[in-house]
C-alpha positions as CSV (number, residue, x, y, z in Angstrom):
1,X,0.0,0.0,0.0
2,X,1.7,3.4,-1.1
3,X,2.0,5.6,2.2
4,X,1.6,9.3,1.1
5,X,0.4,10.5,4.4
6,X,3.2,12.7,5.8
7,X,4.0,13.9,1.8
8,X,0.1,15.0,1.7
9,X,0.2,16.5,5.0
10,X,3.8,19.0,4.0
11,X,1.6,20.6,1.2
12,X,-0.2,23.9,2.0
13,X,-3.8,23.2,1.8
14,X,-5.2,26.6,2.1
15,X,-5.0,29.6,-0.5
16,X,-1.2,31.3,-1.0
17,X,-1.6,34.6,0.2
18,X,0.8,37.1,1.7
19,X,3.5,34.5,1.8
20,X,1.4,32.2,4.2
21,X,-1.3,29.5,3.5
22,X,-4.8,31.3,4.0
23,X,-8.4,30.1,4.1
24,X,-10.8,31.5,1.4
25,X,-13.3,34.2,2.3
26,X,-16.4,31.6,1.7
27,X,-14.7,29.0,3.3
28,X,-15.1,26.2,0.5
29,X,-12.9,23.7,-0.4
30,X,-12.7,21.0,-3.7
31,X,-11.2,17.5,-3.9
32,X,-7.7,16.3,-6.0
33,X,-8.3,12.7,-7.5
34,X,-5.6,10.3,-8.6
35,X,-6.1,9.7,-12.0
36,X,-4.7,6.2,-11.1
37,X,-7.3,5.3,-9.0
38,X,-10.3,8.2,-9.2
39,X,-9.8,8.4,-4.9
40,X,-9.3,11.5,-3.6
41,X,-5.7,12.4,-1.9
42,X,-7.0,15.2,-0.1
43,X,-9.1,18.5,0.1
44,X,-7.6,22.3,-0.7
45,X,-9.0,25.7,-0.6
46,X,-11.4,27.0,-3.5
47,X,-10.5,30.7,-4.2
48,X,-13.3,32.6,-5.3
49,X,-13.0,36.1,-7.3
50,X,-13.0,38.0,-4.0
51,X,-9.7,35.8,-3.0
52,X,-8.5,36.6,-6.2
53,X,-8.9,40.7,-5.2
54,X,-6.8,39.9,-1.7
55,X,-4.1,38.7,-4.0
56,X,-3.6,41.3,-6.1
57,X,-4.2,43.9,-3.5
58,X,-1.2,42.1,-1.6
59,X,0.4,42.0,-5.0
60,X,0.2,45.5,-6.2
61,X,1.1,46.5,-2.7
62,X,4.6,45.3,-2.8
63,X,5.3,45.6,-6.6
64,X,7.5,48.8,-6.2
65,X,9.4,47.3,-3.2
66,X,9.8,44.2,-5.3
67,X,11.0,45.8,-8.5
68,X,13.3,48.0,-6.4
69,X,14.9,45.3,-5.3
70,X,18.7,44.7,-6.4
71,X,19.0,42.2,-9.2
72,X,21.5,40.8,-7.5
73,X,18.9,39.5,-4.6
74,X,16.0,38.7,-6.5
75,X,18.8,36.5,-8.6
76,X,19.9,34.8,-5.1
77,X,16.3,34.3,-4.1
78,X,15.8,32.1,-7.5
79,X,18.8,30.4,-6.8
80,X,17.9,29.3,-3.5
81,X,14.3,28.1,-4.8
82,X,16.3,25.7,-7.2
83,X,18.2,24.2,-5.0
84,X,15.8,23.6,-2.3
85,X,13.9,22.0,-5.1
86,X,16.8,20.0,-6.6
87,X,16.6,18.9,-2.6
88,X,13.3,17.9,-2.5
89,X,13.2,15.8,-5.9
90,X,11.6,12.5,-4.7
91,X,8.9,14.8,-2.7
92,X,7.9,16.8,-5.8
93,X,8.0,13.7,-7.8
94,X,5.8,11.7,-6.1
95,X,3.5,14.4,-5.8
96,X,3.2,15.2,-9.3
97,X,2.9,11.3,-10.3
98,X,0.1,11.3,-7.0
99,X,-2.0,14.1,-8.9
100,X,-1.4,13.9,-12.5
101,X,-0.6,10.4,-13.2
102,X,2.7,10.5,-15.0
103,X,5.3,7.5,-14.1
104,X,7.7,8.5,-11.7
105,X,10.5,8.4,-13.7
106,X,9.1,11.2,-16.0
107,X,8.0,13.3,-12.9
108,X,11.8,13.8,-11.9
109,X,12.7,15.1,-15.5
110,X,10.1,16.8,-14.9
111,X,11.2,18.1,-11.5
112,X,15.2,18.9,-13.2
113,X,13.6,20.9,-16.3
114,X,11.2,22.6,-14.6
115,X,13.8,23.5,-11.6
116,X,16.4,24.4,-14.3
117,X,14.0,27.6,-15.3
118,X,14.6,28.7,-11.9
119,X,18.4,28.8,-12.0
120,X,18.4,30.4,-15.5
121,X,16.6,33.1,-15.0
122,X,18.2,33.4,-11.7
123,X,20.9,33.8,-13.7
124,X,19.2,36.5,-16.3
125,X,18.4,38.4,-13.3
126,X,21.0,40.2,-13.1
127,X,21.9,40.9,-17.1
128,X,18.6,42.6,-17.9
129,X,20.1,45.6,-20.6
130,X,19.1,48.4,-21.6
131,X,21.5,50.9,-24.1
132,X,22.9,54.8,-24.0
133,X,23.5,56.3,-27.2
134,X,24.2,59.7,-28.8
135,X,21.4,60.9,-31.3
136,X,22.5,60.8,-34.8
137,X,21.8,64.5,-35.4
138,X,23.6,65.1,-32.6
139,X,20.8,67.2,-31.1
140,X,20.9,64.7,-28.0
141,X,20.9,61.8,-26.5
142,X,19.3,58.2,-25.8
143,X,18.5,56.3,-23.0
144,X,16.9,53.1,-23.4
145,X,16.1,51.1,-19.7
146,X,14.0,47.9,-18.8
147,X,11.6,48.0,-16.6
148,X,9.4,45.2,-15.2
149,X,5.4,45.1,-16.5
150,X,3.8,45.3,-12.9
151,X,1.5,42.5,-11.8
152,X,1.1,39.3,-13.6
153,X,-1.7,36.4,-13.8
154,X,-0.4,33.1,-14.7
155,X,-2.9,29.8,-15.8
156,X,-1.1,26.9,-15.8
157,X,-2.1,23.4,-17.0
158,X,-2.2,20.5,-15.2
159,X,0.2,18.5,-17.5
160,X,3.3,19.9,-16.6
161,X,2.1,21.1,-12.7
162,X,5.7,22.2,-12.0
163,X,7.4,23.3,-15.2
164,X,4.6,25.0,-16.3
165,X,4.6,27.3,-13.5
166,X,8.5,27.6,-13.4
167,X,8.4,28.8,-16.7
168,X,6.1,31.7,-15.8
169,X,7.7,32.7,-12.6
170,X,11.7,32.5,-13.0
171,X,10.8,35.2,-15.6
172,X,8.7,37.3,-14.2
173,X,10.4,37.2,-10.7
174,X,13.6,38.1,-12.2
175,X,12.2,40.9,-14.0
176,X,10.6,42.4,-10.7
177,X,7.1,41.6,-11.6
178,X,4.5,40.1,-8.4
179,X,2.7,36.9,-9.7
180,X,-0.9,35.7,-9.4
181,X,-0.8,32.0,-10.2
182,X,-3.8,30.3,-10.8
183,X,-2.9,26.1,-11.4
184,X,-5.1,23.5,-13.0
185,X,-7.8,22.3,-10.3
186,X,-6.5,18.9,-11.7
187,X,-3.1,19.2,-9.9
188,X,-2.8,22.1,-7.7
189,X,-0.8,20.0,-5.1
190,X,2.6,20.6,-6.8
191,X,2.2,24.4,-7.1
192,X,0.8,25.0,-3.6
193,X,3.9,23.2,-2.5
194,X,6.3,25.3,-4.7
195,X,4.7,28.5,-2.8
196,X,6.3,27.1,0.9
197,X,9.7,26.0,-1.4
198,X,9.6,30.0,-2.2
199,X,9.3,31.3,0.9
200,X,11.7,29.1,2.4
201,X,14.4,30.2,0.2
202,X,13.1,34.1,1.2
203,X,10.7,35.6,-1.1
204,X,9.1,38.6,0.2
205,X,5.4,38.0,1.2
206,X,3.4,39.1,-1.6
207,X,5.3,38.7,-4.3
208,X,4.0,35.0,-5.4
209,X,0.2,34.3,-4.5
210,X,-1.3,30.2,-5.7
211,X,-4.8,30.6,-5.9
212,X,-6.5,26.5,-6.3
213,X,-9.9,27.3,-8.1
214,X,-12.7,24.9,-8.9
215,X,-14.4,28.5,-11.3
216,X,-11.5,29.6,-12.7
217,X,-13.0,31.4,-15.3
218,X,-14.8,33.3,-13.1
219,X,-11.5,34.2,-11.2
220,X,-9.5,35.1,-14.1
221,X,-12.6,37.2,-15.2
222,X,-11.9,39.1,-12.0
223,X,-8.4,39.5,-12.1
224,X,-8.2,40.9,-16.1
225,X,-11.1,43.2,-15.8
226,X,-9.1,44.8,-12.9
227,X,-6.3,47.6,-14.5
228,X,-3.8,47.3,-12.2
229,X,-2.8,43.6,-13.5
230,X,-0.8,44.1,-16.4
231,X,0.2,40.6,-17.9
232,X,-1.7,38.1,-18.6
233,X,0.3,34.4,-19.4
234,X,-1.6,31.3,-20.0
235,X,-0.6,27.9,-21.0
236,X,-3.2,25.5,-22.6
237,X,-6.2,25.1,-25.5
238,X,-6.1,28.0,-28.3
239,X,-9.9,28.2,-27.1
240,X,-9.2,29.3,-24.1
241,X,-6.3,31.2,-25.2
242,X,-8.6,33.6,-27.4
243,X,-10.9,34.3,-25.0
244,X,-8.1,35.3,-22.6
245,X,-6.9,37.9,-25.3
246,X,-10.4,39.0,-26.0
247,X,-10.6,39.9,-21.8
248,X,-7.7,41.3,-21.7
249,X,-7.7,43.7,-24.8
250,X,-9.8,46.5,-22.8
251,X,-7.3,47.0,-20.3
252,X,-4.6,46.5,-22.9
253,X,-2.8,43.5,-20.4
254,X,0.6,42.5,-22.0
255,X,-0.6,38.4,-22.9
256,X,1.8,35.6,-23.7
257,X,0.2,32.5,-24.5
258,X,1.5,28.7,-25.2
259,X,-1.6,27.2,-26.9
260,X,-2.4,23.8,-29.1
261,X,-0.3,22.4,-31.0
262,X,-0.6,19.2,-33.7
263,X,2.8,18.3,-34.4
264,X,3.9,16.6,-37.2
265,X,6.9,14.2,-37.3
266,X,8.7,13.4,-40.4
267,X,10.9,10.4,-41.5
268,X,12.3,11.1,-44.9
269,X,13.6,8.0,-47.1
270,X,17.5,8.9,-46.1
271,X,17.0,8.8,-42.1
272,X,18.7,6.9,-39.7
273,X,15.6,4.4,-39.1
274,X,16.7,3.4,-35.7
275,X,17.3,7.3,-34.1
276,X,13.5,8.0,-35.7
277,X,12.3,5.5,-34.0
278,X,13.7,6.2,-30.8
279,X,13.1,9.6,-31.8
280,X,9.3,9.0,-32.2
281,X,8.8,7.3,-29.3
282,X,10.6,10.3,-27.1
283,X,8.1,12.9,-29.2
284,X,5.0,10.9,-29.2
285,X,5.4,8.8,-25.4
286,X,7.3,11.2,-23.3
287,X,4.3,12.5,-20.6
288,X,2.0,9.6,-21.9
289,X,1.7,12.2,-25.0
290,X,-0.3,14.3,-22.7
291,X,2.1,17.4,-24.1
292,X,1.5,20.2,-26.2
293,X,4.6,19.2,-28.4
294,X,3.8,15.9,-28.6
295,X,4.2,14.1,-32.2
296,X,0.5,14.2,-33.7
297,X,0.4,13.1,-36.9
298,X,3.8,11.3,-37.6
299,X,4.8,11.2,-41.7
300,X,6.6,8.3,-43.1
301,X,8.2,7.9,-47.0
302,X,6.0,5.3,-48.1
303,X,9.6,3.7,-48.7
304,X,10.5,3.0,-45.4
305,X,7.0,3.4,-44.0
306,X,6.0,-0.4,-43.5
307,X,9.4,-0.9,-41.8
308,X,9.1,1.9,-39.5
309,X,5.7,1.4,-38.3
310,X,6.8,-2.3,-37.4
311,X,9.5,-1.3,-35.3
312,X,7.8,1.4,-33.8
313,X,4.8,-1.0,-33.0
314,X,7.1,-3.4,-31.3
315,X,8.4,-0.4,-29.0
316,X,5.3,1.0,-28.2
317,X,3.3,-2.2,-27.8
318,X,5.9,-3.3,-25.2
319,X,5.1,-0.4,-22.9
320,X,4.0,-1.4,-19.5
321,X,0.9,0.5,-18.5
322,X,-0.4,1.1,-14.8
323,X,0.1,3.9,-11.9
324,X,3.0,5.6,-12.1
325,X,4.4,5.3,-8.5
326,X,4.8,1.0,-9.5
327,X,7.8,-0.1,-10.8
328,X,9.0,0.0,-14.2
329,X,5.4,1.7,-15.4
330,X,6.3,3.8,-18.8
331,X,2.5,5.0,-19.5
332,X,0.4,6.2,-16.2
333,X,-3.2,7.1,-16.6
334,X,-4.5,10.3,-18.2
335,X,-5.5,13.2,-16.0
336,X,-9.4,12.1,-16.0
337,X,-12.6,10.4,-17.2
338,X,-13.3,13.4,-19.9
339,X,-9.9,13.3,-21.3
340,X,-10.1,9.2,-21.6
341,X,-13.3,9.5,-23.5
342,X,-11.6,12.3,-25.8
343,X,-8.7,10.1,-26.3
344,X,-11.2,6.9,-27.5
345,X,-13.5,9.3,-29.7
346,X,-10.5,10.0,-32.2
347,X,-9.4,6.6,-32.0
348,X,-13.1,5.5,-32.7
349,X,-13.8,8.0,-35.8
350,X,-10.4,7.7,-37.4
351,X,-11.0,2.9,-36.9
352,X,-14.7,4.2,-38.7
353,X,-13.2,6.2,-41.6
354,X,-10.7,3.4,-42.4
355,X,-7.8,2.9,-40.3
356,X,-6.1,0.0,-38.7
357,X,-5.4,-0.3,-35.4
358,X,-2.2,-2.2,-35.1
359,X,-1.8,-2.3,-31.1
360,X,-3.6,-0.9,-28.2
361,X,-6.7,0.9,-29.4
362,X,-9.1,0.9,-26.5
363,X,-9.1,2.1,-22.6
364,X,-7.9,-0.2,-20.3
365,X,-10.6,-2.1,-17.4
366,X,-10.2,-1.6,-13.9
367,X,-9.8,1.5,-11.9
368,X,-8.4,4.9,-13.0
369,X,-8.3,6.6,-16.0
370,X,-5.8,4.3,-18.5
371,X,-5.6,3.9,-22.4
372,X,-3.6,1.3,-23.9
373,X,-0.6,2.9,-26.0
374,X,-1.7,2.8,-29.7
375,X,-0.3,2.7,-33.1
376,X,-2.4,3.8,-36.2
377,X,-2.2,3.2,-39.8
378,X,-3.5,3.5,-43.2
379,X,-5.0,6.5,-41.2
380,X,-7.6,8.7,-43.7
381,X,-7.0,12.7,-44.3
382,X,-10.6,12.7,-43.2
383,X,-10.5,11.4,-39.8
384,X,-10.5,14.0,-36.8
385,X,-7.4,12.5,-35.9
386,X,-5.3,14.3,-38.7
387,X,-6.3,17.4,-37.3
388,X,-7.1,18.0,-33.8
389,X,-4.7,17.6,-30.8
390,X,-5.0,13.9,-29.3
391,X,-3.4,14.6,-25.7
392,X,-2.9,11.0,-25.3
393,X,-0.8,8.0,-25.8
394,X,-1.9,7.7,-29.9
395,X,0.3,7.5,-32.7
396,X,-1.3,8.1,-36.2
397,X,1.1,7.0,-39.1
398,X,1.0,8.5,-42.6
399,X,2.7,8.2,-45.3
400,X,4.5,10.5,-48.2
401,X,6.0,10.1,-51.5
402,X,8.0,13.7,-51.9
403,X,9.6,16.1,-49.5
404,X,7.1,19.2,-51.3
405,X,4.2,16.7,-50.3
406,X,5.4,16.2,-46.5
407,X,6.0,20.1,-46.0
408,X,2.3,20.6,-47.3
409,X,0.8,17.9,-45.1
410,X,3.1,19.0,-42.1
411,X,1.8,22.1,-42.3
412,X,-1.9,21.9,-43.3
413,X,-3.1,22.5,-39.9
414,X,-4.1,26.2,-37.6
415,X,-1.3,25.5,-35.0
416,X,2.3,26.0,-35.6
417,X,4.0,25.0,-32.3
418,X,6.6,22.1,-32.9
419,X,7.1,19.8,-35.3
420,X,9.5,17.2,-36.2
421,X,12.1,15.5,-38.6
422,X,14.4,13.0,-39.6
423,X,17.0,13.5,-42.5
424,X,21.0,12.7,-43.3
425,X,20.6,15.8,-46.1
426,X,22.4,19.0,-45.0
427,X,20.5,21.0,-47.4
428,X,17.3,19.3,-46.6
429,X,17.8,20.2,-42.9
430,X,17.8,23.8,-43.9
431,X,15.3,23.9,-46.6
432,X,12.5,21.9,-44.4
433,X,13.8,23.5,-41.0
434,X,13.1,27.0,-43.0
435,X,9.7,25.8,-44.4
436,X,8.0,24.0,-41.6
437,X,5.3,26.9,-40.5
438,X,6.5,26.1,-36.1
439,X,7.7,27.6,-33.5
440,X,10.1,25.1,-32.6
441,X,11.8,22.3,-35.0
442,X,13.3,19.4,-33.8
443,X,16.0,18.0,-36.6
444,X,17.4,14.2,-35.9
445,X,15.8,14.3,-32.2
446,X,12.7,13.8,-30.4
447,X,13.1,16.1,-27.4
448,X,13.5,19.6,-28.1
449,X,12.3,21.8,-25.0
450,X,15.2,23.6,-23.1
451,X,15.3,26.8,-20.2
452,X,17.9,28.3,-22.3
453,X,16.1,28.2,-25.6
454,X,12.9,29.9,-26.4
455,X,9.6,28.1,-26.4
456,X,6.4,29.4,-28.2
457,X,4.8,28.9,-31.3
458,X,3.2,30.7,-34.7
459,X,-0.5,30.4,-35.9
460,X,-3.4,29.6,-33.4
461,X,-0.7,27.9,-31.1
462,X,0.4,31.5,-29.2
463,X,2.1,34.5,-29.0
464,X,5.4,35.0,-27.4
465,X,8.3,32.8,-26.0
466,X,9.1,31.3,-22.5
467,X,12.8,30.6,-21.8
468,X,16.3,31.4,-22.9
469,X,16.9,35.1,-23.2
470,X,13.9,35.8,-24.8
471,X,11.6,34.4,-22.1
472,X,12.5,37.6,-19.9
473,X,11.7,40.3,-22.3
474,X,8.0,39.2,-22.1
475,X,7.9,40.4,-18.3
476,X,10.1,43.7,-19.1
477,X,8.8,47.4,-20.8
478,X,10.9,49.6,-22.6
479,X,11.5,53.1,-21.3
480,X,12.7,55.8,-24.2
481,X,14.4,58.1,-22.0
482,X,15.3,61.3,-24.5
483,X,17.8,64.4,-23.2
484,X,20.3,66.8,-24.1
């Protein structure tokens, strides 16, 4: 029987407020399931929009302090955080596998990626630039500074319940902006528990506020229609994401947003056959394929195809499926009923409009919310599958006959986010790199997310990066400073 008890009982419970755990004006509270099981693990705080006023009142209140504060310090404070999360690795990955379902062994990369934002921009802290320069008709003189945007709301999904947050905060922290975060009522555990990790390693009270939400639109309603927040960041659906931009376009909010995607994967004739399948299975399996960059639709020369999809069968069918705090589990459960039932519709419609299932294919009997890893051919253009985001452990196999024909079909879709391929050709590599419509291409590898690099995407799938040097710049405003 897993023991949790004392790792359930170190996790704030209430609303993070002021630096402290705090209980909601109404008083109400919501349940956090297992997805391996459907039981509840325990009971936290429902905010409600007039908890979402106390935070930014305690935010706005101590935003000039904050953004006062030397570089220097806010950069130690980040640095602290990491390490007392690189400390507390097995605890943060057992709670992530406990509330979203992932196998254990993904929630500690997990825990080192999404720890590694926080020593980056610990790091960009204190190299935020701005320029001095004479005016070219000599009449004057320029002063360009940085300056952080003020208050910020961050949405984060319940995928990634640690990195996703990371991602927002190093930044914004760093920059001298105060941060609202509102996490997935799916997995609010991990982020409730990253508040106490930041005030342990000495963030002013304030500064960070977690806000657990069974309404969150309703609380986010609140929160944009207010003028003094001045950034809105969201990670999840592009549906979502518009009507975020829609709210936040009266109040002119600064909005960064990482939305769908519907990655495509290629395989051209000349690839090494055994890195794109290893390659595949790192794009398409890693998170259960519960990831925004996951590989959608993957594209195979019809020359290679049938050997490809065998070997990737084999792999993927040889994936042991189960909770994710078991040994040796690859593929936990997905996050709940709805998205099991979303996962088996486009499996359903694209079996009905012609393909072939050649493993898996169907959710899994017993408790908890499980699908059985899947491989698809012989998959129709027709079939919803080809073009909406599956979220789940699916893998749809095409095929292609030119290089022209695989950009088209890579890139006949609204989202632009990642995508995917697999070549020996120098000159391919550039040419397809250049011609893929994505934020983010991966060339001869199947992971491609990294703090130091940006991440975003083009089309319906956002606006805006997060990471590298780039990721700082969407807390910061410019200031044109003009004298003689």
């Amino acid at each position: 029987m897993l023991n949790t008890t004392r790792l359930l009982a170190s996790v704030p419970s209430g609303l993070w407020i002021d630096g402290a755990s705090t209980e909601p004006v109404d008083g109400g509270s919501f349940p956090v399931h297992n997805p391996a099981t459907g039981e509840v693990l325990t009971e936290v705080s429902d905010a409600s929009p007039k908890d979402a006023l106390r935070a930014l009142d305690s935010a706005c209140a101590v935003q000039a302090e904050w953004a006062a504060t030397a570089p220097r310090t806010r950069s130690a404070i980040l640095r602290r955080a990491w390490e007392l999360l690189i400390e507390r690795t097995e605890d943060f990955a057992m709670l992530m596998t406990l509330e979203m379902g992932k196998a254990l062994s993904e929630s500690r990369g997990e825990l080192n990626y999404g720890a590694e934002f926080l020593r980056w921009f610990s790091e960009e802290a204190v190299r935020i630039q701005g320029r001095y320069t004479e005016a070219p008709n000599g009449n004057g003189r320029i002063l360009v500074t940085k300056e952080p945007v003020g208050p910020c709301l961050a949405i984060t999904p319940w995928n990634f319940p640690l990195a996703m947050g990371t991602r927002k905060i190093g930044p914004a922290l760093a920059a001298g902006c105060t941060m609202i975060v509102k996490p997935s009522a799916d997995t609010p555990l991990t982020m409730l528990l990253l508040a106490q990790v930041f005030a342990d390693a000495g963030l002013p009270a304030g500064v960070l506020s977690v806000l657990p939400s069974s309404h969150s639109s309703a609380l986010s309603d609140q929160l944009i229609s207010d003028a003094r927040l001045r950034k809105v960041t969201f990670t999840g659906s592009t549906r979502v994401g518009s009507v975020l931009i829609s709210e936040s376009a009266p109040n002119v909010q600064r909005t960064s947003m990482e939305l769908g995607g519907n990655a495509p994967f290629i395989v051209f004739d000349d690839a090494d056959l055994d890195a794109a399948v290893e390659g595949a299975m790192a794009a398409k399996m890693r998170n259960g394929g519960e990831a925004c960059t996951a590989a959608n639709r993957l594209f195979v020369h019809n020359s290679i195809r049938a050997e490809f999809t065998a070997r990737l069968t084999a792999r993927i069918a040889a994936l042991k499926v189960g909770p994710g705090y078991e040994p040796d589990i690859n593929v936990g459960p997905l996050i709940n009923g709805r998205q099991r039932d979303s996962v088996a519709e486009l499996v359903a419609d694209a079996v009905a409009a012609g393909a072939t299932v050649l493993t898996g294919g169907r959710p899994l009997d017993g408790p908890g919310f499980f699908y059985a890893p899947t491989v698809l051919t012989d998959v129709p253009s027709s079939a919803r599958i080809a073009h909406e985001e599956i979220f789940g452990p699916v893998a749809p196999i095409f095929g292609f006959d030119t290089e022209e024909e695989a950009i088209a079909l890579a890139n006949n879709t609204e989202f632009g986010l990642a995508a995917y391929f697999y070549t020996k050709d120098i000159d391919r590599v550039f040419r397809v790199s250049r011609a893929l419509e994505a934020g983010m291409v991966g060339v001869n590898r199947g992971v491609i997310s990294d703090p130091a690099a940006p991440f975003g995407g083009v089309k319906a799938s956002g606006l805006g990066s997060e990471g590298g040097t780039e990721g700082i710049e969407e807390y910061l405003n410019t200031k044109y400073v003009a004298f003689t």
